[in-house]
C-alpha positions as CSV (number, residue, x, y, z in Angstrom):
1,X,-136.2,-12.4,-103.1
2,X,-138.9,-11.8,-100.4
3,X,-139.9,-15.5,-100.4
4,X,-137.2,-17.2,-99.3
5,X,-136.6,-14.6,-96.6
6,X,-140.4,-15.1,-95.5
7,X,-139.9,-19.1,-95.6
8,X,-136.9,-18.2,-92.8
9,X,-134.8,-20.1,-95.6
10,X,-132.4,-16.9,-94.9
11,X,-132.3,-14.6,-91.9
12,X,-132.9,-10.9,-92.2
13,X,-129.1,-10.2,-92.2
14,X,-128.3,-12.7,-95.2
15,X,-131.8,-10.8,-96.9
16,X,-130.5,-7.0,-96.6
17,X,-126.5,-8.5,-97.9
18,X,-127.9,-10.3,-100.7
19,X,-129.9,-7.5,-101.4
20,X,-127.3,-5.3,-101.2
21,X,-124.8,-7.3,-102.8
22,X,-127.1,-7.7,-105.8
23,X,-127.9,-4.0,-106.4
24,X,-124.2,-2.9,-105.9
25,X,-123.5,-5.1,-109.0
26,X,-126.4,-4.3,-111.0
27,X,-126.1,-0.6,-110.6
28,X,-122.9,-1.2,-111.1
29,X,-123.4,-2.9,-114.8
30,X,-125.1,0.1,-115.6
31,X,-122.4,2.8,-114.7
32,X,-119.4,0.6,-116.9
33,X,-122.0,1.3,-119.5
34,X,-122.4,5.0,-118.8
35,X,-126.6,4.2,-119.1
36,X,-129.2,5.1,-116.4
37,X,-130.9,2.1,-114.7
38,X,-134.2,1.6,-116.0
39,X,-137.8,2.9,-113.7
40,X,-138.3,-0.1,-111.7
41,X,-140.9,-1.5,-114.2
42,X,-139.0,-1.0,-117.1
43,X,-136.6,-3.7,-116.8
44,X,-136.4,-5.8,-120.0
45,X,-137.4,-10.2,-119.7
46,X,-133.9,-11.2,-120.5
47,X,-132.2,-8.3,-117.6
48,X,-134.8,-9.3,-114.5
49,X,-133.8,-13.1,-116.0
50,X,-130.2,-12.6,-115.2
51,X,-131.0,-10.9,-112.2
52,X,-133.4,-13.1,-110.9
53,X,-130.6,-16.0,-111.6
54,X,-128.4,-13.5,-109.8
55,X,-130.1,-13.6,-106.8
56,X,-131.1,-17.8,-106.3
57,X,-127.0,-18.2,-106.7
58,X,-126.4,-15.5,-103.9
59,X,-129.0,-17.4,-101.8
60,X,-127.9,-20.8,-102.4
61,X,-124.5,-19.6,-101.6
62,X,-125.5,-18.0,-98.3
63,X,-127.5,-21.8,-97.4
64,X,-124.5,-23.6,-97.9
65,X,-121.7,-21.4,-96.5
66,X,-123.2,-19.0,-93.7
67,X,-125.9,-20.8,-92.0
């Protein structure tokens, strides 16, 4: 997430929505399961995967719409 903030691909307002945006709906994953989120090291391969995925289609998104 940080680097395509730092390569100005994104301003600082897209970085702290996207950010925000991607934790409201991960948190979020974890409540309609009625589970605690993991300790931020403790996130399974296949969940920071899906996250990670999460996060490039938020950005690419934000390119092509907002700026």
């Amino acid at each position: 997430m940080n680097r395509p903030y730092e390569a100005r691909l994104i301003s600082r307002d897209e970085y702290k929505g996207i950010l925000k945006k991607v934790a409201d709906k991960v948190v979020s994953g974890y409540r309609v399961h009625h589970r605690k989120p993991p300790p931020k090291l403790a996130i399974p391969d296949s969940t920071a995967a899906s996250i990670k995925k999460l996060v490039d289609e938020y950005i690419e998104f934000t390119r092509k719409h907002w700026s």
